[in-house]
N, C-alpha and C positions, 0 to 999 in steps of 0.2 A: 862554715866549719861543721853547723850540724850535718848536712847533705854528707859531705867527706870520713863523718864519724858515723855513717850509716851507712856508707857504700862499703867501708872496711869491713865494718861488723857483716855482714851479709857474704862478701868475699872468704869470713873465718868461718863461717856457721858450712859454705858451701863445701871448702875447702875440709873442712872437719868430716861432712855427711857426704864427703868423698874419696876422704882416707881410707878407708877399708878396700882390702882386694877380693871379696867377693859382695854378689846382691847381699846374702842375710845380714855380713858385716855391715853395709852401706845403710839398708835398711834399721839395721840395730840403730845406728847412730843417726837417723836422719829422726826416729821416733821421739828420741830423749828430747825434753825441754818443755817450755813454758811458751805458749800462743794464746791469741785474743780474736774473739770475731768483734771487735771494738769499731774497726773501718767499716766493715761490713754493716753495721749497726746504726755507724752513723749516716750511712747512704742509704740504705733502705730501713725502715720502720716494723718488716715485717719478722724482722729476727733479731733478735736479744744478744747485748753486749753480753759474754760470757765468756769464761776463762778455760783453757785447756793444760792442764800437768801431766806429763806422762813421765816416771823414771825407772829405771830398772831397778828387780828384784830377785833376787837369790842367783845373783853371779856366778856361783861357785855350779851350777847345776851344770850338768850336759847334753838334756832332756829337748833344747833352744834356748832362745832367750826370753827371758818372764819380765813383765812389765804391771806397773802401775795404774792407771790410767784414773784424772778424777777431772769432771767438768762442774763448776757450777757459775751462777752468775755474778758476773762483777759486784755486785751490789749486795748479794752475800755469798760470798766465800766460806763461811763456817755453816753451808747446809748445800750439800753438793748435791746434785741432780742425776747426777749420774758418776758410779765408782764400778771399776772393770779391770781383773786381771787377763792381759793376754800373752797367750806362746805363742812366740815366732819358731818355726820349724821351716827346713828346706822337703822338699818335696824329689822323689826319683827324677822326676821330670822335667825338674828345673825351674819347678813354680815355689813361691812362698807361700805357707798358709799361716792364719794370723785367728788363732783359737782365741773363744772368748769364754771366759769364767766369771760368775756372779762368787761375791762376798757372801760369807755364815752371816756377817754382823758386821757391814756396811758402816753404821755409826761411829762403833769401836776404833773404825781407821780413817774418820774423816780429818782430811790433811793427812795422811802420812805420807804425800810428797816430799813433804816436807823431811821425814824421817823415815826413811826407806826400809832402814834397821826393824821397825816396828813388826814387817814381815818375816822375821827370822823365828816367830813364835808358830807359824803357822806353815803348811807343807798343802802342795797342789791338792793331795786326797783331801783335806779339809773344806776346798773350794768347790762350786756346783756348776757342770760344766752347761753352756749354753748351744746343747745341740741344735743344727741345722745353721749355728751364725757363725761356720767359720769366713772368712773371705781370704779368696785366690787372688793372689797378688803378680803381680808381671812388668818387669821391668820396661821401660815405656821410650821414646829413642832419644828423648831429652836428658834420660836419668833417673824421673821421676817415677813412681811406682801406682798402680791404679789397681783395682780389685773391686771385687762383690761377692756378696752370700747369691747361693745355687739357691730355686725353687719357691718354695713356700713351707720350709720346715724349720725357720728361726721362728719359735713363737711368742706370742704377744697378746693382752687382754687388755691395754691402754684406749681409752675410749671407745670398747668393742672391737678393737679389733682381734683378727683371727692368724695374721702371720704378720713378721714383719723384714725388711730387705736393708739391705747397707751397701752402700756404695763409698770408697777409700781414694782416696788421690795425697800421694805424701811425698813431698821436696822440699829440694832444702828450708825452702824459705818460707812454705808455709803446708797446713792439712788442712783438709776437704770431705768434712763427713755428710753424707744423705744418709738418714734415718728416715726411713717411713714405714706407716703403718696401714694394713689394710684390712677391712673387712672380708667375710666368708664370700660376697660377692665379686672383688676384687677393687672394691670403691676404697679411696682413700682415706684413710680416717683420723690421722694423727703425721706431721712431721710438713717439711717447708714442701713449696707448692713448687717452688720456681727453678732450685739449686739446694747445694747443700750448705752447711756451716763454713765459711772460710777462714779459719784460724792460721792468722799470721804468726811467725816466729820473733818473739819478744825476747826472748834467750836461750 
């Protein structure tokens, strides 16, 4: 019965983050919800059960779609590790870009997954945008959507380093973040060695 009550669910979640008739539509919707790299965690040692929330935020805009984003680790949830608002925009070209903005006061909104609403105090110009980390999205022949940041002009000071890179992969069923960080010589110096976060779709 479990087995049957997980093939549905996966079937609606697919089903959902395929309703829309274009990529930004499909995309919008394949973002929203809650994932776990929990599996992932339990089979290798070298990456951290840890929780992914993403919802949308200020609806009403025309600007793209504006999103939430907060990760922290299972084990605490009330001290996130990472909070991110991002625009989804379509591109001339037919590609997706997926802008990322740092929080004034990151604290102030820890959990507002929870209560989306919370963002209705604040407006894009209040947030600090993260030049050089957009990533180029492109729809992939599965469905699935994959992207990265251009160059070396996302910046970064996390354990010395001098830029940092992102790699995206997002379906239905689950997203696939590589964060890493490099030094001025191009050495690695922060983020997984092997792959990236595999965050399953929990809801």
């Amino acid at each position: 019965m479990k087995s049957a009550s997980f093939a549905l669910f996966f079937l609606l979640s697919a089903t959902r983050a395929l309703a829309g008739d274009t990529p930004m539509e499909r995309l919008t919707s394949l973002l929203v919800g809650s994932f776990s790299s929990g599996d992932q965690a339990y089979a290798d040692r070298s990456y951290r059960n840890a929780t992914l929330r993403c919802v949308r935020i200020w609806p009403e805009r025309t600007d793209g779609a504006w999103f939430y984003a907060e990760q922290a680790l299972q084990s605490a949830p009330e001290q996130p590790y990472r909070q991110v608002v991002y625009q989804l925009t379509a591109t001339s070209e037919g590609a997706l870009e997926l802008r990322s903005f740092a929080l004034p006061d990151p604290i102030a909104l820890t959990n507002a997954w929870r209560e989306p609403v919370r963002f209705n105090k604040l407006v894009p110009s209040d947030l600090l945008a993260r030049e050089g980390c957009t990533l180029t999205l492109q729809v992939q022949p599965d469905g699935s959507f994959m992207g990265t940041t251009t160059g070396q002009g996302c910046s970064s000071d996390l354990n010395g380093a001098a830029y940092a890179t992102a790699e995206l992969t997002i379906a239905p069923d689950r997203i696939v973040s590589w964060d890493r960080g490099y030094n001025a010589a191009g050495r690695q110096v922060w983020g997984p060695l092997n792959g990236g976060y595999v965050f399953k779709r929990v809801e």
